[in-house]
C-alpha atoms as a printed R data frame, in Angstrom:
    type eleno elety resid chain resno       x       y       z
1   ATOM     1    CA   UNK     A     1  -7.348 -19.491  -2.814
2   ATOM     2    CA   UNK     A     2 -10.285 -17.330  -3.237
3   ATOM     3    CA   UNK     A     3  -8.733 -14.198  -1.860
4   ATOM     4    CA   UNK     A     4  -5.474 -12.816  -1.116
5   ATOM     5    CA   UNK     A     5  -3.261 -11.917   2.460
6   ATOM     6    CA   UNK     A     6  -3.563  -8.059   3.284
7   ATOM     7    CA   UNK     A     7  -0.485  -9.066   5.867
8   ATOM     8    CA   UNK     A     8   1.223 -10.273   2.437
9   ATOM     9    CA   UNK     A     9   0.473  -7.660   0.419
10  ATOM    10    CA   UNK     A    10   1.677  -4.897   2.758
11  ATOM    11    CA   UNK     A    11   5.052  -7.257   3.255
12  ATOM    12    CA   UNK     A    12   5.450  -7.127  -0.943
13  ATOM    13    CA   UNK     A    13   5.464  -3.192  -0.595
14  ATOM    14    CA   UNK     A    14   8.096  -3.139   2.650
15  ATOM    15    CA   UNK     A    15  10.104  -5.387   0.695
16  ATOM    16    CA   UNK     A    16  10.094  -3.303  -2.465
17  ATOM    17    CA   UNK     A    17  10.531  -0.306  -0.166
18  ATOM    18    CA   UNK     A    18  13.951  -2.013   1.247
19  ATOM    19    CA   UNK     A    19  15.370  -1.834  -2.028
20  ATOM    20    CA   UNK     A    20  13.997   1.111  -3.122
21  ATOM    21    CA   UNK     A    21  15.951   2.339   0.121
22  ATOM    22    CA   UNK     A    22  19.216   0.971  -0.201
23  ATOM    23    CA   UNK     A    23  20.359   2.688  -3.719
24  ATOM    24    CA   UNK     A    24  18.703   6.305  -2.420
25  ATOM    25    CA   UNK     A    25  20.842   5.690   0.783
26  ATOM    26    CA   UNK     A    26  24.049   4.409  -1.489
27  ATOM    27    CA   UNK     A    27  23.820   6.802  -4.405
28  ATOM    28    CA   UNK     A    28  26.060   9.381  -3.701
29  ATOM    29    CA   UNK     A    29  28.269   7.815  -0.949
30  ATOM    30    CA   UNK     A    30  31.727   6.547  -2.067
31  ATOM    31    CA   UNK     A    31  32.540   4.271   0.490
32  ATOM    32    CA   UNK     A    32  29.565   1.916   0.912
33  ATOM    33    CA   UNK     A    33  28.064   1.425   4.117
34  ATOM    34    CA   UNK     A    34  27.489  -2.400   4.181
35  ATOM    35    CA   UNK     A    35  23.946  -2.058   6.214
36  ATOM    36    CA   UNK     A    36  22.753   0.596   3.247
37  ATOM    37    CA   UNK     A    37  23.580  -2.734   1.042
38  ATOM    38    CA   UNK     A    38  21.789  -5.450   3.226
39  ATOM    39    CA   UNK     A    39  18.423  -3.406   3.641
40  ATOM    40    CA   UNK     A    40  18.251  -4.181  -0.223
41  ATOM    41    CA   UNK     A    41  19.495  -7.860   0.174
42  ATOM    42    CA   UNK     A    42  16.751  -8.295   2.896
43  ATOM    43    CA   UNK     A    43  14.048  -6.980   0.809
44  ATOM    44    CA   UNK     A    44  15.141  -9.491  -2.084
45  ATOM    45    CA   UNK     A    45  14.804 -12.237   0.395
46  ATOM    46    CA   UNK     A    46  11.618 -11.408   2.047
47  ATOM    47    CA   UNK     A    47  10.392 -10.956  -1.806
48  ATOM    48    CA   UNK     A    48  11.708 -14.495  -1.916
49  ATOM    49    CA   UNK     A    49   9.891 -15.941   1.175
50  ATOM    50    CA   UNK     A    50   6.989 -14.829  -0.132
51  ATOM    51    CA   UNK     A    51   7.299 -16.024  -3.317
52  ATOM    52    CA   UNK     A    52   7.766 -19.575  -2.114
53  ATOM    53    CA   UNK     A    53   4.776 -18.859   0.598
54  ATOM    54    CA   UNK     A    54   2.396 -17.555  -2.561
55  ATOM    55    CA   UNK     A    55   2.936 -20.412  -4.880
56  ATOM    56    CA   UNK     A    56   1.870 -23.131  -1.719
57  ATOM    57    CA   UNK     A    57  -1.154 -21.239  -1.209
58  ATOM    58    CA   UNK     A    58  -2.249 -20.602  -4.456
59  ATOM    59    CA   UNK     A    59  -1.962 -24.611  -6.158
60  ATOM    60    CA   UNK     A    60  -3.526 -25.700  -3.802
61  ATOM    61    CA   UNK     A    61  -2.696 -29.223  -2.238
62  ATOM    62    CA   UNK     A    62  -3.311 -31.406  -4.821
63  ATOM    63    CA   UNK     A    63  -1.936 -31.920  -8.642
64  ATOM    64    CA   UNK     A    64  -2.386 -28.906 -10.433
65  ATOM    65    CA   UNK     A    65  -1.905 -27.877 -14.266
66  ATOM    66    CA   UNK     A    66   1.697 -26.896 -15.003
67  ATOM    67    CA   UNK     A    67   1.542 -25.590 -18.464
68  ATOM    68    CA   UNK     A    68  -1.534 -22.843 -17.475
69  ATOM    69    CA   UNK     A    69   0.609 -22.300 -14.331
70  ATOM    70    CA   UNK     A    70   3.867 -21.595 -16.149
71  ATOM    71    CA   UNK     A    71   1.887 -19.446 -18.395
72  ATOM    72    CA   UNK     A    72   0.715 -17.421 -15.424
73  ATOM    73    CA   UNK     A    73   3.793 -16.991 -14.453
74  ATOM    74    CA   UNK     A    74   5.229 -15.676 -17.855
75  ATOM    75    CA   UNK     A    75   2.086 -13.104 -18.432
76  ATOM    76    CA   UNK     A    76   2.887 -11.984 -14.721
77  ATOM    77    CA   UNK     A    77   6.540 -11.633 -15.113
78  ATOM    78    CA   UNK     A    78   7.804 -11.320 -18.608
79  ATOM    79    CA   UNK     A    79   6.496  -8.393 -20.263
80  ATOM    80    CA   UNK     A    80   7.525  -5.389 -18.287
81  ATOM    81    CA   UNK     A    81  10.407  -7.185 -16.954
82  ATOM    82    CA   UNK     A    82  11.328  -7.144 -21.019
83  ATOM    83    CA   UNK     A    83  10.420  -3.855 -21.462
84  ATOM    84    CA   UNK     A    84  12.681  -2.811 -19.008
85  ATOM    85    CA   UNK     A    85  15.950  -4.993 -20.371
86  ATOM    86    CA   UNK     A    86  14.778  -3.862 -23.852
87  ATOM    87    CA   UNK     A    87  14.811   0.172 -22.429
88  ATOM    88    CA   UNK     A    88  17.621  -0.444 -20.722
89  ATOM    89    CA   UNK     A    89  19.553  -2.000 -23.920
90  ATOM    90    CA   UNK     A    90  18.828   0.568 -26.234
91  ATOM    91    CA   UNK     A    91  19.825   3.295 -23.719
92  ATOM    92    CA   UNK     A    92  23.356   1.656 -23.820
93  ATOM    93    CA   UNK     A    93  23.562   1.314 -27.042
94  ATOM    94    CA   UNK     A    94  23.103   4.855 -27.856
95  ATOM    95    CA   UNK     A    95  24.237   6.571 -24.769
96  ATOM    96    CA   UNK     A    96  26.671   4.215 -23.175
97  ATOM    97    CA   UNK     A    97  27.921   7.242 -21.165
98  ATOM    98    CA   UNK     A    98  24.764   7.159 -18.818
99  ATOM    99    CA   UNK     A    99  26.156   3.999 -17.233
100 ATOM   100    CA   UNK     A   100  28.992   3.390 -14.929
101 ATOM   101    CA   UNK     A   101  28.755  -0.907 -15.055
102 ATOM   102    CA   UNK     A   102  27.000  -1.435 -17.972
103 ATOM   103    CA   UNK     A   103  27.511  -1.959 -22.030
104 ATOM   104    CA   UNK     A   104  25.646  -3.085 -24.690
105 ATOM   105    CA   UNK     A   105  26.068  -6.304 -25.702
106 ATOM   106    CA   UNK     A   106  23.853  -8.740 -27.591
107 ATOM   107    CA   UNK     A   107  24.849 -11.813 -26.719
108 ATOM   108    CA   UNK     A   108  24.030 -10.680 -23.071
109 ATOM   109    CA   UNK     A   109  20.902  -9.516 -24.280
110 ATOM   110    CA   UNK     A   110  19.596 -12.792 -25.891
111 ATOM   111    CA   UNK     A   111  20.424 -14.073 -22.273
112 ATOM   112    CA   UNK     A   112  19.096 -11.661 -20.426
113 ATOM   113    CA   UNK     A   113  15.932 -12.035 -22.106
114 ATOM   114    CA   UNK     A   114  15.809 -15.738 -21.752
115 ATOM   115    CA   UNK     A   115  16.753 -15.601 -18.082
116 ATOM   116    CA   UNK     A   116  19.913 -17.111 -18.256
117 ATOM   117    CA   UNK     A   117  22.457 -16.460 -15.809
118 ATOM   118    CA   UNK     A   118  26.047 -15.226 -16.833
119 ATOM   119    CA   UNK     A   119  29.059 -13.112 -15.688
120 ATOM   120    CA   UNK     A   120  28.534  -9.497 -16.293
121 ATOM   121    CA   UNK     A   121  32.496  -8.672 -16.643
122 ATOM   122    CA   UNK     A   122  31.094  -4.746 -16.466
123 ATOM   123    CA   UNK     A   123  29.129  -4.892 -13.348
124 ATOM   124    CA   UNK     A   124  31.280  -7.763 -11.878
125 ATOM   125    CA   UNK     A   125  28.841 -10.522 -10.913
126 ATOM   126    CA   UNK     A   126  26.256 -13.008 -12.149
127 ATOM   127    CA   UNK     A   127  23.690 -10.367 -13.248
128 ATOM   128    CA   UNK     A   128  22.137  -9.832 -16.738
129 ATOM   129    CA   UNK     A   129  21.755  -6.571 -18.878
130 ATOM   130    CA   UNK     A   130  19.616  -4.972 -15.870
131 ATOM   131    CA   UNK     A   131  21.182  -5.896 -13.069
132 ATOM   132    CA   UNK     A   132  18.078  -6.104 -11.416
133 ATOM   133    CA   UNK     A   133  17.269  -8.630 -13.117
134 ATOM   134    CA   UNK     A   134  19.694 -11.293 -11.157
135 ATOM   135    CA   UNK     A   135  16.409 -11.917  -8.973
136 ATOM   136    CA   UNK     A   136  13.943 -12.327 -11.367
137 ATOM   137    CA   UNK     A   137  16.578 -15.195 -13.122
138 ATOM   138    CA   UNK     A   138  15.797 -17.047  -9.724
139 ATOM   139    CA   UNK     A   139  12.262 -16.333  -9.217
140 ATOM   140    CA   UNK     A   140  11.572 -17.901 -13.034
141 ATOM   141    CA   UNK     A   141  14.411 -21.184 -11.946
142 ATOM   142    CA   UNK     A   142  12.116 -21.516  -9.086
143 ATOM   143    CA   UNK     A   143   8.763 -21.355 -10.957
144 ATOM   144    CA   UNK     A   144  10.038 -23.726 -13.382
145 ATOM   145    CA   UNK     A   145  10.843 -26.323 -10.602
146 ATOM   146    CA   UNK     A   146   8.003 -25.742  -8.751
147 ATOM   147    CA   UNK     A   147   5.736 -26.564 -12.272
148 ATOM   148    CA   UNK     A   148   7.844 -29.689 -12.764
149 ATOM   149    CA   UNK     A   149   6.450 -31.199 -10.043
150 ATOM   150    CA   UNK     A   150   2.529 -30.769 -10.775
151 ATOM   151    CA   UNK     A   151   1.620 -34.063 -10.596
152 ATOM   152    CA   UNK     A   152   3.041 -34.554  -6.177
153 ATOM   153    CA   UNK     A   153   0.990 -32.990  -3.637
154 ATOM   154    CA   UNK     A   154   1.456 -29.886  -2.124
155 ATOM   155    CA   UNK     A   155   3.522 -31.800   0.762
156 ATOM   156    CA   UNK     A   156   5.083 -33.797  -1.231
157 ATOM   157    CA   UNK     A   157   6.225 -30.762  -3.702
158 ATOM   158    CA   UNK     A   158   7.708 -28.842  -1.002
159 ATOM   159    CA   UNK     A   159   9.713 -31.582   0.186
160 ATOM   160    CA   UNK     A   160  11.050 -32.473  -3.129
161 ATOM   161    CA   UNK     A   161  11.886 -28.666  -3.554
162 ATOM   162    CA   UNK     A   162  13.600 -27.677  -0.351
163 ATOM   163    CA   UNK     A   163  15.657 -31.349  -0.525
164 ATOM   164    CA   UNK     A   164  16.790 -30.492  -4.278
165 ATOM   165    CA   UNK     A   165  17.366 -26.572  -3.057
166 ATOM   166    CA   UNK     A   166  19.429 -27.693   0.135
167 ATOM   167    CA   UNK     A   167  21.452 -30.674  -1.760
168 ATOM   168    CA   UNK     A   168  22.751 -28.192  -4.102
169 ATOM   169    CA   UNK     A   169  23.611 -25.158  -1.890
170 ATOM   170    CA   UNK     A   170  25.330 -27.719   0.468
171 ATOM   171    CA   UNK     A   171  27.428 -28.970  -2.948
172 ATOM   172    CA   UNK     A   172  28.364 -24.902  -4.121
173 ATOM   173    CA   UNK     A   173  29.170 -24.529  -0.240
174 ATOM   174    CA   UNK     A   174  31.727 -27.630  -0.316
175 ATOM   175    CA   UNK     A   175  32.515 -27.896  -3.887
176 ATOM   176    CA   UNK     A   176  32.932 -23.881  -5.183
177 ATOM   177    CA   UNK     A   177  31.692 -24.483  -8.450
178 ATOM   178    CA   UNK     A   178  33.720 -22.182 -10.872
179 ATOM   179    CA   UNK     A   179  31.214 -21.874 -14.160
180 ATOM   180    CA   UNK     A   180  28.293 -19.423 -13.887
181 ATOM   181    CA   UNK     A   181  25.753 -21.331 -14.328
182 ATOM   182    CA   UNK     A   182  26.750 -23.668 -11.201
183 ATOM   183    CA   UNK     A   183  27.792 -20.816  -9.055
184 ATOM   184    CA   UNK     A   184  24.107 -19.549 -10.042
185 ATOM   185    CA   UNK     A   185  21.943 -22.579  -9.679
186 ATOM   186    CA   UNK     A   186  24.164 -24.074  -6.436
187 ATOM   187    CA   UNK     A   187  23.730 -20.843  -4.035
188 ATOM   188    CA   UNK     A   188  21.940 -20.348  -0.673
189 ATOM   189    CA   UNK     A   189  19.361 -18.158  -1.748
190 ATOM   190    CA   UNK     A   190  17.207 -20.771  -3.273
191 ATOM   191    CA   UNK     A   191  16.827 -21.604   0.346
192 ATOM   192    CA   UNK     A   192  14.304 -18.478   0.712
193 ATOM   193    CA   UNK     A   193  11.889 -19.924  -1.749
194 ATOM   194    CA   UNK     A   194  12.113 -23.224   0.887
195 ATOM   195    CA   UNK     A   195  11.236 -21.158   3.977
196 ATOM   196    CA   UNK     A   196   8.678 -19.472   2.447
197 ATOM   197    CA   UNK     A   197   7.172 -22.788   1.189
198 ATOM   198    CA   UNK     A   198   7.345 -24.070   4.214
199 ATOM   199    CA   UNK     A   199   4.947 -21.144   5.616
200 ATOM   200    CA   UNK     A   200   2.871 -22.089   2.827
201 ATOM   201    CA   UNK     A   201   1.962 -25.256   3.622
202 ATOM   202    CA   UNK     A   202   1.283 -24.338   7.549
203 ATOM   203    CA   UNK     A   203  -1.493 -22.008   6.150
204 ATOM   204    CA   UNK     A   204  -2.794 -23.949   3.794
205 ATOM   205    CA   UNK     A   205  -3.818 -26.963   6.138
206 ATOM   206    CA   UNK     A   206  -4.681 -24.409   8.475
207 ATOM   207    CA   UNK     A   207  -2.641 -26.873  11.236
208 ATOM   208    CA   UNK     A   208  -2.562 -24.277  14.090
209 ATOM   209    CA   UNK     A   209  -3.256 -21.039  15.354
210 ATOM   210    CA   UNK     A   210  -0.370 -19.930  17.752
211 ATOM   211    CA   UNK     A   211  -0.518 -18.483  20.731
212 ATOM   212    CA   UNK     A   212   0.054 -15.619  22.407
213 ATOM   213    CA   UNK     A   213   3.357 -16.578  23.519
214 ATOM   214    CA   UNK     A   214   4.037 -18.445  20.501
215 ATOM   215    CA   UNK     A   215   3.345 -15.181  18.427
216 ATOM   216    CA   UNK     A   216   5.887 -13.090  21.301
217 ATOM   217    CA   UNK     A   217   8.496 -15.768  20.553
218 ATOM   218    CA   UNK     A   218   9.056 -15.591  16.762
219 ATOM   219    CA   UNK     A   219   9.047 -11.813  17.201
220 ATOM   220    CA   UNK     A   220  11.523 -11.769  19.334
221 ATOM   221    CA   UNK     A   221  13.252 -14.771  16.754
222 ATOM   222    CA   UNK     A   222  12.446 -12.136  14.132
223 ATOM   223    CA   UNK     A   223  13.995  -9.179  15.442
224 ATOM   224    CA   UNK     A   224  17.373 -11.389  16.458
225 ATOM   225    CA   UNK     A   225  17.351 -11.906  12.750
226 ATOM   226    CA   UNK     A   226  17.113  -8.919  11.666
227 ATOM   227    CA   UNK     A   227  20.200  -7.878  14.145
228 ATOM   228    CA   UNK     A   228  22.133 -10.087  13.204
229 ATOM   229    CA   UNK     A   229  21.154  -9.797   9.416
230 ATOM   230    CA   UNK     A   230  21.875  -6.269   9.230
231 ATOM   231    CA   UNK     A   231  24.714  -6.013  11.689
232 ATOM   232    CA   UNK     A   232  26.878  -9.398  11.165
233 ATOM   233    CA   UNK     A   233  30.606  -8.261  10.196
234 ATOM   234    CA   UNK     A   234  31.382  -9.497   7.501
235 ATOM   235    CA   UNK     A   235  33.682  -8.324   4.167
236 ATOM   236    CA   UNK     A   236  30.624  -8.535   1.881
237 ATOM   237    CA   UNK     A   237  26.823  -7.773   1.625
238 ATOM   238    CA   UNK     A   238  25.945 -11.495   0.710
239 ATOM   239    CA   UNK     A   239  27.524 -13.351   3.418
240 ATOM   240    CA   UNK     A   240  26.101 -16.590   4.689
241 ATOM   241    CA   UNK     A   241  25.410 -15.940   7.850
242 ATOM   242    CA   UNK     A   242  23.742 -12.417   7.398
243 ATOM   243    CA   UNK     A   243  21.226 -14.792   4.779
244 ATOM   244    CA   UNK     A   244  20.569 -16.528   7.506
245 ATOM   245    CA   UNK     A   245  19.479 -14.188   9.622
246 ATOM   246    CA   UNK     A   246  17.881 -11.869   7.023
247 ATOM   247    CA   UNK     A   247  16.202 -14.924   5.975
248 ATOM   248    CA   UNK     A   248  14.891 -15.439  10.307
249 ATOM   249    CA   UNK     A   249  13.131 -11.855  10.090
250 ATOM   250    CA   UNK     A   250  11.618 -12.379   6.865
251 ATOM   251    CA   UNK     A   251   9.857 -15.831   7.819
252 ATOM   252    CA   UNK     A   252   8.886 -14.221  10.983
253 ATOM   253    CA   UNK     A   253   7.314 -11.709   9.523
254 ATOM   254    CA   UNK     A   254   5.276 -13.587   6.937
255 ATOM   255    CA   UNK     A   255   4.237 -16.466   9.830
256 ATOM   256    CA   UNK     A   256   2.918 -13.567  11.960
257 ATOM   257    CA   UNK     A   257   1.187 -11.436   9.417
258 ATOM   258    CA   UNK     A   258  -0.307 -14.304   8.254
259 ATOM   259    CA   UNK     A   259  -0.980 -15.352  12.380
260 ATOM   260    CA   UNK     A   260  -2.351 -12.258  12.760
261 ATOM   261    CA   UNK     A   261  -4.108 -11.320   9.192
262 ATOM   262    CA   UNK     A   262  -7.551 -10.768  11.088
263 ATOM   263    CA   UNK     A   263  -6.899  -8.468  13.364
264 ATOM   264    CA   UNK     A   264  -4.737  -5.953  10.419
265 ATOM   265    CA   UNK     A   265  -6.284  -2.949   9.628
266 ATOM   266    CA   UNK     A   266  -6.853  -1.960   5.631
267 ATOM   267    CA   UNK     A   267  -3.866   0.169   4.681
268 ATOM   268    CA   UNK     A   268  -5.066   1.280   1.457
269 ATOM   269    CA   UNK     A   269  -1.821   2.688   0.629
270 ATOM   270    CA   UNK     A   270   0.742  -0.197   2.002
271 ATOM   271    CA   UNK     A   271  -1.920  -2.150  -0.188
272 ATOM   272    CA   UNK     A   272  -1.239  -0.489  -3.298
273 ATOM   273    CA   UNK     A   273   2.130  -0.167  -2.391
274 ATOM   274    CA   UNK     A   274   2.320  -4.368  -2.281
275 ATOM   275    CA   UNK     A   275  -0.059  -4.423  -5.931
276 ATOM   276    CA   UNK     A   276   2.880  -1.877  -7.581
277 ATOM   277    CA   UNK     A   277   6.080  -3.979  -5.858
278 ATOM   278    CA   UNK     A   278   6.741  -5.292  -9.257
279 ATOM   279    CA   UNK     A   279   6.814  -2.277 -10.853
280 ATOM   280    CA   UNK     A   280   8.669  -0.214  -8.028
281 ATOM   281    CA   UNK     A   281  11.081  -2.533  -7.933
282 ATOM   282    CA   UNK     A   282  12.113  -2.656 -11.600
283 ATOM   283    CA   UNK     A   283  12.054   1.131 -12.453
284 ATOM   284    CA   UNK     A   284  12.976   2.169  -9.224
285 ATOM   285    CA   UNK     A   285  16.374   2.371  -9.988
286 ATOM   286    CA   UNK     A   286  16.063   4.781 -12.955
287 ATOM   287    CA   UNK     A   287  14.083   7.065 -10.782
288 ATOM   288    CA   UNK     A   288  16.209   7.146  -8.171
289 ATOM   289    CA   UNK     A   289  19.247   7.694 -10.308
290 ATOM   290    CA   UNK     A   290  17.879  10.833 -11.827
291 ATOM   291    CA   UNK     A   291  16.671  12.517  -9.230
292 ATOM   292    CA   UNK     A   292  19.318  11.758  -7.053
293 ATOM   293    CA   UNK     A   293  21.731  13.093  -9.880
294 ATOM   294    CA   UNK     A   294  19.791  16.216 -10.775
295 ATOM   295    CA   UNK     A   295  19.126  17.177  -6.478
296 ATOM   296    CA   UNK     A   296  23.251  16.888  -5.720
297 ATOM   297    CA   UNK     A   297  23.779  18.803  -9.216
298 ATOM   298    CA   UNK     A   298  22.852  21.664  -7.152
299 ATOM   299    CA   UNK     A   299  22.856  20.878  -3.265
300 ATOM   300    CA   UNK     A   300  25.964  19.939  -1.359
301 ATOM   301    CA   UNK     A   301  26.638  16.207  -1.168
302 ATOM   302    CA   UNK     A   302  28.570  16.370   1.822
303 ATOM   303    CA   UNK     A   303  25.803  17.565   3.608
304 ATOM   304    CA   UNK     A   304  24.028  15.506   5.889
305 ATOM   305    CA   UNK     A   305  20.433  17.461   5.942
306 ATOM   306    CA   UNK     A   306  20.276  17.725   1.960
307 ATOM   307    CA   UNK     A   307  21.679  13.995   2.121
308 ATOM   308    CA   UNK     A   308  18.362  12.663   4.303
309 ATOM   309    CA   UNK     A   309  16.658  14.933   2.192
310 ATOM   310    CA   UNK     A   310  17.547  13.971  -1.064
311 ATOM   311    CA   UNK     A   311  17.340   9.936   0.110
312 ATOM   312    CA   UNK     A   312  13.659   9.953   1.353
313 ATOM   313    CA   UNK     A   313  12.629  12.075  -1.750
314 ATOM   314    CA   UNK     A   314  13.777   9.997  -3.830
315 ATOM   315    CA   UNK     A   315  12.249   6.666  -2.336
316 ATOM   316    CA   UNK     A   316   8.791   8.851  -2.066
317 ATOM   317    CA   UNK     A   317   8.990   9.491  -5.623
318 ATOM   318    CA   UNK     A   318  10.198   6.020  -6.646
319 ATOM   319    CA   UNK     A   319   7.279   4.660  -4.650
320 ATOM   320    CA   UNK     A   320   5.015   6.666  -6.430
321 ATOM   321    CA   UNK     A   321   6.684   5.989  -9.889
322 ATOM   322    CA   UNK     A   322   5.971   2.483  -9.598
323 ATOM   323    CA   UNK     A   323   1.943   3.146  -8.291
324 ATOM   324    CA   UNK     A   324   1.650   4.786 -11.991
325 ATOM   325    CA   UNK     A   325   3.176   2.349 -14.157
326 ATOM   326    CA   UNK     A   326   1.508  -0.599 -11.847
327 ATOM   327    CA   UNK     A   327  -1.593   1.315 -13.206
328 ATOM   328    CA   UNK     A   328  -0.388   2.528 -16.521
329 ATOM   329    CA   UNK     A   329   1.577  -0.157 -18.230
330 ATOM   330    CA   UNK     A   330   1.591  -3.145 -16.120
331 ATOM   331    CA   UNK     A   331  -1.971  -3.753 -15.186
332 ATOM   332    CA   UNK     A   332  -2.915  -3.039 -18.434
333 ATOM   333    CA   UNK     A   333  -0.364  -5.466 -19.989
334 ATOM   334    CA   UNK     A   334  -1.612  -8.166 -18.048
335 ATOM   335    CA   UNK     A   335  -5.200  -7.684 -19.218
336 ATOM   336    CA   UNK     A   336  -4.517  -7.623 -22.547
337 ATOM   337    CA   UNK     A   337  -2.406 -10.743 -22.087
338 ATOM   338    CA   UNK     A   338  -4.718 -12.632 -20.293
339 ATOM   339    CA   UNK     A   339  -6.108 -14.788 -22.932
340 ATOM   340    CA   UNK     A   340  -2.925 -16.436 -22.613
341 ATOM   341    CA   UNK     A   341  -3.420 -17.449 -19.147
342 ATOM   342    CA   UNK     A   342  -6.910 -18.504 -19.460
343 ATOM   343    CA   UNK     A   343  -7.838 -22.140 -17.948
344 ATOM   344    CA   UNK     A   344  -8.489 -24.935 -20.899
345 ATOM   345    CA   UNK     A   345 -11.361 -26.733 -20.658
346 ATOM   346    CA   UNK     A   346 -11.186 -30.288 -19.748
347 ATOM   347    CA   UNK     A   347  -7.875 -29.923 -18.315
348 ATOM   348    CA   UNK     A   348  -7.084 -29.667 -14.328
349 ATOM   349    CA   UNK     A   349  -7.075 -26.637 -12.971
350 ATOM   350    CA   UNK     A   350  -4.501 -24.203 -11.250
351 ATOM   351    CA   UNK     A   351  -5.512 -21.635  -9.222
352 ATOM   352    CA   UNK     A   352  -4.581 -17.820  -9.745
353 ATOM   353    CA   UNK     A   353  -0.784 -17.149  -9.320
């Protein structure tokens, strides 16, 4: 792919947003609002969607080079995802008091750092040292599938995926797996990666351009989603059928930005936004923490002025936490790293991921 979706880009920064969103919204409230909790959950899938969409378009449709695409993906990902278990780490380790579900421990560390998914017995689920960090254990499972299969075509691939991702979240659905690492690998939000691969593959043949009505009709598919995403009852944030339709808005949304990617105007800010998503999304939660902390050290919490106040703050600052250390630390990382990415000669090619 020799350039890159604006309609994609500005997606990557409303998904990072949606999380960003959720903890300022949850922070100080007790009793937690389950739609506060799903804005995050939808941002996480939409990040997956287009994931899944990404990798299609980028490979290309025919075999492409696993080993300089895994490396890619491990320049792209690893580093300041690392330095932020590492940060994180050390903080518990000398000031254990700053956290309310999390301790140091280094066996959880070693795994953390590996990608490895276990039960946190402090924060209560499958999540490593940063919590976080429970997406990016998928993202790097999916990566490492998707490289496995180098040598199938970009039809092919996608098939094999979403039969491998569906056959196993139909077994955790029917079987309840009880060890981690089954309860981990066997649940529906592989599925994500599918949808978004699906999407993929429709742009990359270029099979259709929709119409008008087509283009009314998964919006209004789309917003149904995002109803019944947001709004379906349910005694927890990750229930099924909320995925489901969380999962409806965020293919929507990626089918018609790419649909309509000519007619988008340049955002130059919901562009950077979508270049810093990374970065928002894994320091976000430090920022937010702080400044929510310090702001209802001194303002009422019950409140419900100060409490708007105090929530859209903190995402604005967040937001522009992450531009800076997109700029700072992670862009520079990645140039500096880049000789580890760099193509071989003589060997097939994989385009920029």
């Amino acid at each position: 792919m020799t350039g890159r979706y604006r309609s994609v880009q500005y997606l990557r920064g409303v998904a990072a947003t949606l999380v960003v969103a959720s903890h300022a919204f949850l922070y100080p409230i007790a009793d937690k609002p389950m739609l506060y909790g799903r804005w995050g959950w939808l941002g996480v899938i939409l990040f997956f969607v287009i994931s899944g969409f990404i990798m299609v378009t980028v490979t290309g449709d025919d075999r492409f080079d696993g080993r300089l695409f895994i490396r890619r993906r491990a320049v792209r990902v690893i580093p300041l995802y690392w330095a932020v278990t590492l940060f994180t780490a050390g903080l518990a380790l000398w000031a254990p008091s700053l956290f309310k579900t999390m301790t140091f421990d280094f066996s959880q560390l070693w795994r953390s750092l590996l990608f490895i998914p276990f039960f946190n017995e402090t924060s209560g689920g499958i999540h490593p040292i940063y919590k976080l960090g429970w997406t990016l254990n998928y993202e790097v499972y999916f990566y490492l599938c998707f490289a496995l299969l180098w040598f199938l075509g970009a039809t092919a691939r996608v098939v094999t995926l979403t039969v491998l991702f569906v056959g196993l979240a139909v077994f955790g659905g029917v079987a309840k797996p009880s060890s981690d690492l089954a309860i981990f690998y066997t649940s529906f939000m592989p599925l994500a990666f599918c949808a978004g691969m699906g999407l993929g593959l429709l742009a990359l043949h270029a099979t259709f351009r929709a119409s008008t009505g087509l283009l009314i009709a998964i919006g209004v598919l789309g917003f149904s989603g995002l109803v019944l995403g947001l709004a379906w009852p349910a005694t927890e944030v990750e229930d099924w059928t909320a995925f489901l339709g969380c999962l409806l808005f965020a293919s929507a949304a990626v089918f018609l930005g790419v649909q309509l990617e000519a007619v988008l105007p340049k955002i130059s800010l919901l562009e950077r936004s979508g270049d810093a998503s990374y970065s928002t999304y894994l320091s976000h939660i430090y920022v937010v923490g702080a400044l929510s902390w310090l702001a209802y050290a001194v303002l009422p919490s019950g409140n419900g002025v100060v409490y708007m106040a105090v929530a859209i703050s903190t995402i604005a600052c967040a937001s522009g936490v992450g531009l800076l250390l997109h700029r700072s630390l992670e862009v520079p990382l990645g140039r500096w790293l880049a000789p580890l990415s760099a193509r071989s000669q003589g060997r097939t090619s994989a385009a920029k991921a």
